[in-house]
N, C-alpha and C positions, 0 to 999 in steps of 0.2 A: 876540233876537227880540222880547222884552217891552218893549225899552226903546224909543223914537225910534230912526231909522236915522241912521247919521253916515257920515263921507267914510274913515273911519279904515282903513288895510287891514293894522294891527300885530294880531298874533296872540301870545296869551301864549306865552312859553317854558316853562313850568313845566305838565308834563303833571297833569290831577284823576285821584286814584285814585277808580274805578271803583268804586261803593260797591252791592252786590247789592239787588236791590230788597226782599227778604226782611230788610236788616238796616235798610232806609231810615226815618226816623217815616214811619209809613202815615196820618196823620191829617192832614199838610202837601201840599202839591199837588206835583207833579211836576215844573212848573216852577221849585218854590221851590230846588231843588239842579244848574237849567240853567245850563251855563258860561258860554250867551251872555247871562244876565241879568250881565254885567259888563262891559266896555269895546268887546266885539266885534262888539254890535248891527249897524254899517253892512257889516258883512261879509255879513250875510244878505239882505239886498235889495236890488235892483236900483236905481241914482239913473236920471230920465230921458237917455231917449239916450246908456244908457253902450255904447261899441263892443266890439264882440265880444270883442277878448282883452282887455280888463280885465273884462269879465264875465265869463270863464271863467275869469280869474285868480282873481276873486273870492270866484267860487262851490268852487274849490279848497279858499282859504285858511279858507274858510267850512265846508267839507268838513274838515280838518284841528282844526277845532276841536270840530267834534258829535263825531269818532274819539273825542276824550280826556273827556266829556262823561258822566254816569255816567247820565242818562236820556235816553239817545237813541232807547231803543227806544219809550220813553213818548211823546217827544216824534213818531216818525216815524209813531209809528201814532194819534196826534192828528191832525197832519196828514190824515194820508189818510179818517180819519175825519167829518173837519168837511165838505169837504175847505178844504185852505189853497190858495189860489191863487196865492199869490205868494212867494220867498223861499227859503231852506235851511231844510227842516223834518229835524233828526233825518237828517240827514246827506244827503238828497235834494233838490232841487231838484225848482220844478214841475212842469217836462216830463218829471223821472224817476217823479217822484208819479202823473202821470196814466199811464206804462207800467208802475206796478205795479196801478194799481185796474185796467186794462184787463185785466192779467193775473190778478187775483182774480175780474174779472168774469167771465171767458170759464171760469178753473176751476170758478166756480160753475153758470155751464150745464153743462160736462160732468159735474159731481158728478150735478144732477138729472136730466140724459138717463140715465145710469147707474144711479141709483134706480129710476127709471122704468122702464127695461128688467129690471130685477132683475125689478121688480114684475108687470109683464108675464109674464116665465119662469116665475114661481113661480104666476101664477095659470093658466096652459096649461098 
């Protein structure tokens, strides 16, 4: 995802052991231990006017690689933080990205109607 996107759609054979983020150097950035900072970059974005199933094939193989990837969670909750608009963030895709903010959005209105009626009850 760091690098330029290319045409390439080979994906490594050789699964990354998953390294806890408690054991990771915390002074290095997130990025610096991403799988796809190495060959797989065009895997993550879309070329113009690609058709549908080699986009989904794509975004698969693309998906297959964040799985073995030891900061994915780093990377998907960047994503959605920034937000990214385009590409495999952390094993999501954008239109899966936008149905998880939509679904953080809507749990955060009901978190504060909840509050709010607490708050309600307790002052009646």
């Amino acid at each position: 995802m760091l690098q330029p996107p290319h045409s390439s759609l080979q994906v490594a054979a050789v699964p990354a052991q998953r390294v806890p983020a408690r054991d990771r150097d915390q002074d290095a950035p997130w990025h610096t231990e991403a799988v796809c900072r190495r060959d797989e970059a065009g895997l993550f974005f879309a070329p113009s006017k690609e058709p549908t199933a080699a986009r989904l094939s794509r975004e698969e193989a693309a998906k297959r690689v964040c799985a073995r990837c030891p900061v994915m969670v780093e990377c998907r909750e960047h994503a959605l933080l920034q937000p990214e608009p385009y590409g495999v963030w952390g094993g999501l895709t954008a239109a899966e990205r936008r149905v998880v903010l939509a679904r953080r959005r809507r749990r955060d209105v009901e978190l504060q109607k909840a509050r709010a009626a607490g708050r309600i009850a307790q002052a009646g």
